[in-house]
N, C-alpha and C positions, 0 to 999 in steps of 0.2 A: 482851087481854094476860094479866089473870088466868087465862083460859080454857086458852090453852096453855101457861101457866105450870103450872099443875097438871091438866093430860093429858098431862103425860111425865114419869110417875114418878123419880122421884130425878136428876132434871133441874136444872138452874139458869138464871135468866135472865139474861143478862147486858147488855154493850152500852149503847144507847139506850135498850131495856126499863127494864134497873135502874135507870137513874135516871131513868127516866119514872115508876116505882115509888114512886119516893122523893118525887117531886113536884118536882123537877127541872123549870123553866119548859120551857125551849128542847129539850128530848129528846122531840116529840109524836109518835113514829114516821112521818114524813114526810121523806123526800129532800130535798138542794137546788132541786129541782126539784116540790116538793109533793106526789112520789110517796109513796103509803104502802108504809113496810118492812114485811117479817120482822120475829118476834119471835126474836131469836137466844137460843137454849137450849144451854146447854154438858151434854153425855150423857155418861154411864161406862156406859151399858148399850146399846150396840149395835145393839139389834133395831128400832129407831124409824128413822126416815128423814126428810128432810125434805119438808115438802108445804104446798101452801096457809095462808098468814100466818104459817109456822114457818121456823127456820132452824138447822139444828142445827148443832153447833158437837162434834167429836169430839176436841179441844186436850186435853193433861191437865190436871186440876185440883186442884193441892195444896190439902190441906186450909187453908193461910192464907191461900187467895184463896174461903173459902168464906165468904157471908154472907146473915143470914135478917132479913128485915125484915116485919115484922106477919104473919110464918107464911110467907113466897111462901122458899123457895130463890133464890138473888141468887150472886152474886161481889161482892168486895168492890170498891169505886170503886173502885180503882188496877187492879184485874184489868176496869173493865168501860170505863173511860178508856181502857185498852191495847187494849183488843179494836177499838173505835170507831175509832183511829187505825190500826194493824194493817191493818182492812180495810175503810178507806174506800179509794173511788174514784178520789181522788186526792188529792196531798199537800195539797190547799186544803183537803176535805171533812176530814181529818187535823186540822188547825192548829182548825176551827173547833169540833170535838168535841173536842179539847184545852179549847178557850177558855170551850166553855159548863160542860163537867166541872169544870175551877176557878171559875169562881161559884159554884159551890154549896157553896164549900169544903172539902169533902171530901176532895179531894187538890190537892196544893201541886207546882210543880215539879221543889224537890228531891224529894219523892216520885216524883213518878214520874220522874226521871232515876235514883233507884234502884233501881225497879221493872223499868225496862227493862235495866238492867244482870245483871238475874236470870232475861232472856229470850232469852239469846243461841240462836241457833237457830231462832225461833219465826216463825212464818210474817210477815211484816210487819214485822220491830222493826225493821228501818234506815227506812221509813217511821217508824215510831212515834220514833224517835231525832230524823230531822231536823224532827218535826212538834215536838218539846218543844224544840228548839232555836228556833223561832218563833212561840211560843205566849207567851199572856200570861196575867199571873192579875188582871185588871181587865179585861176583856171585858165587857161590857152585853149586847150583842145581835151573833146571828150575823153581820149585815154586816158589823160592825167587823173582824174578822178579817181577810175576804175586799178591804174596802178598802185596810187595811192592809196584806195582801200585794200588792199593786200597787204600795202605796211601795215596799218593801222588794225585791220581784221582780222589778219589771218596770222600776222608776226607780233601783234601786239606793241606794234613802234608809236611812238608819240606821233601827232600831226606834225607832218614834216611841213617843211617851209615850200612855197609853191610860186616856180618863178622869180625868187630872191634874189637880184644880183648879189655876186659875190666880188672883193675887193680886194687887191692884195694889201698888204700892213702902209704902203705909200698914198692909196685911193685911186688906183687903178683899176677898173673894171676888167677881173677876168673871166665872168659870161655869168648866164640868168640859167641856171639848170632847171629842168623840169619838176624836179626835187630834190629838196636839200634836206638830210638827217643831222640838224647844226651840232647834235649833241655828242653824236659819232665822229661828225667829218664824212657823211656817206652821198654821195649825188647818185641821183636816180632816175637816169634818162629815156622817155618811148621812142624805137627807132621804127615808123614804120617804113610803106614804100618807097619814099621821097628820097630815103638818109642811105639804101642800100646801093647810090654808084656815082660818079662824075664829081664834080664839084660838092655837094651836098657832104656823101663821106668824106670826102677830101678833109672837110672844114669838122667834122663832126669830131674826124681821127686827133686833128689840133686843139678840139676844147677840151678831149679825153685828158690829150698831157696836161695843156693847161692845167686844168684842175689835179692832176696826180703831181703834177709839177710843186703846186701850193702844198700840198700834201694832204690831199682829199683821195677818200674812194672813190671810187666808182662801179654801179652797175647797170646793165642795161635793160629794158624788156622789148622784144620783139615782137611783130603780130602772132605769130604758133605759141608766142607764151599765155597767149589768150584762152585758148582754145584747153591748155593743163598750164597751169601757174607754174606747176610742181618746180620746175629747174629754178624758175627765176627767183622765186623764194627762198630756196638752196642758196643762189650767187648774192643774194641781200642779203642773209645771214651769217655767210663767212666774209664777206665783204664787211660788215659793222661788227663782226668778233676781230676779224683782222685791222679795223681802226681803233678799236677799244683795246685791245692787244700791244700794239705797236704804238700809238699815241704819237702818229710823227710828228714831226715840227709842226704847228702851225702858221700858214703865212700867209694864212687868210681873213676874213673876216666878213660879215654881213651887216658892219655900219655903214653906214654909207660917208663918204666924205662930203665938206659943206656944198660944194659945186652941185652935186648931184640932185634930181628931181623925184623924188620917190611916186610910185604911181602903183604899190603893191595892195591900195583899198580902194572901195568904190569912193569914199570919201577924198580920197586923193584924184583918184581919176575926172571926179566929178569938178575939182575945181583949176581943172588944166583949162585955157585958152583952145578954141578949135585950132586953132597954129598950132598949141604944143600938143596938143589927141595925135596929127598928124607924124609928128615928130618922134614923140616917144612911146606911140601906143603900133606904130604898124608891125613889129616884130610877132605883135597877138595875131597877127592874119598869114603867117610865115608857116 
């Protein structure tokens, strides 16, 4: 990346580059599919072309989407957020370059709803528009996105809560699911490689009761649910007929009690102390 970051003079990187750059977990230049990208380069000088692990980008670029980190030429996050969404593949690849861009905090929603407001014309924004209207800014990892659009798209379920600890009626923390259907009682967790042996399932098998404990659902998706949705959509729908059905007790809740540090916006995240980023943000890298 450094390589063709500086063999196209007066060049910028943008995209999944910049904040690969940046150190950005989830931007490894790799597809949904584990293909490796382009390095997409934004040019004001013409004579370059695109070729092997390059991608040039001939867009304009105002001087405030202009930004330098440790020497390399960049765009600034909300110009390299846009471009990712703009011209992903499809609106899912969109939503989840949305969702890993805000982890990192560096742009927040209303940013970039009014970033994109400043792009009328530009190759992609109604992509980039409906992808911020389905993005979230407590994302962990790219599946949660892609799960959660299956609620939201394909089941037509409200935007589930993403990452919300949950609490029992005392203010006890009984875990931060990967999604929360608060209007069912339904959790909705990705198990991929990690969760299928040793300690990992161990711990996962104990949040399951936990939360059926309170009297939540639960369903799960797997990586083969990827590949055909079909089952998993099946177990989230009789899963939230059978919490709307039964109506167990609840003994739960998603207030937090006063001790607690909430950290579930970019605007929160942003104003932790690097001590408390440390503390209460490393479960995001888990």
């Amino acid at each position: 990346m450094l390589e063709a970051a500086t063999e196209i003079l007066g060049g910028h990187i943008t995209g999944w580059a910049a904040f690969a750059w940046a150190g950005a977990r989830w931007f490894d230049g790799r597809d949904g599919n584990g293909n490796e990208r382009r390095v997409p380069i934004v040019i004001t000088n013409h004579r370059y072309r695109s070729r092997s692990g390059i991608l040039l980008s001939a867009e304009r670029l105002p001087l405030s989407h202009w930004f330098v980190l440790d020497g390399v030429n960049g765009t600034h996050p909300l110009r390299s957020a846009a471009y990712e969404a703009r011209h992903a593949p499809s609106l899912l690849r969109a939503v989840v370059a949305l969702d890993m861009a805000l982890q990192t905090d560096t742009v927040s929603i209303a940013e970039l709803i009014d970033h994109a407001s400043t792009l009328n014309g530009w190759y992609g924004v109604e992509r980039l528009r409906q992808a911020i209207g389905l993005a979230d800014e407590n994302s962990w990892s790219p599946m949660e996105p892609e799960m959660r659009l299956h609620w939201q798209l394909d089941l037509g379920l409200p935007h589930p809560l993403c990452n919300h600890p949950i609490f029992d009626l005392v203010g006890n923390h009984i875990g931060t699911p990967d999604l929360l259907d608060a209007e069912a009682g339904v959790v909705g967790e990705y198990d991929g490689g990690l969760h299928l042996a040793g300690e990992r399932r161990a711990s996962d098998i104990q949040r399951e009761s936990l939360f059926r404990r309170a009297g939540l659902e639960y369903v799960t998706m797997t990586s083969i649910d990827r590949r055909d949705p079909t089952q998993f959509l099946r177990r989230t729908t009789e899963a939230r007929e059978r919490a709307l059905r039964l109506r167990p007790e609840r003994r739960w809740t998603v207030d937090p009690p006063a001790w607690w540090t909430p950290t579930v916006t970019v605007d929160q995240r942003r104003s932790l102390t690097a001590a408390q980023r440390e503390r209460f943000l490393k479960n995001r890298a888990a």
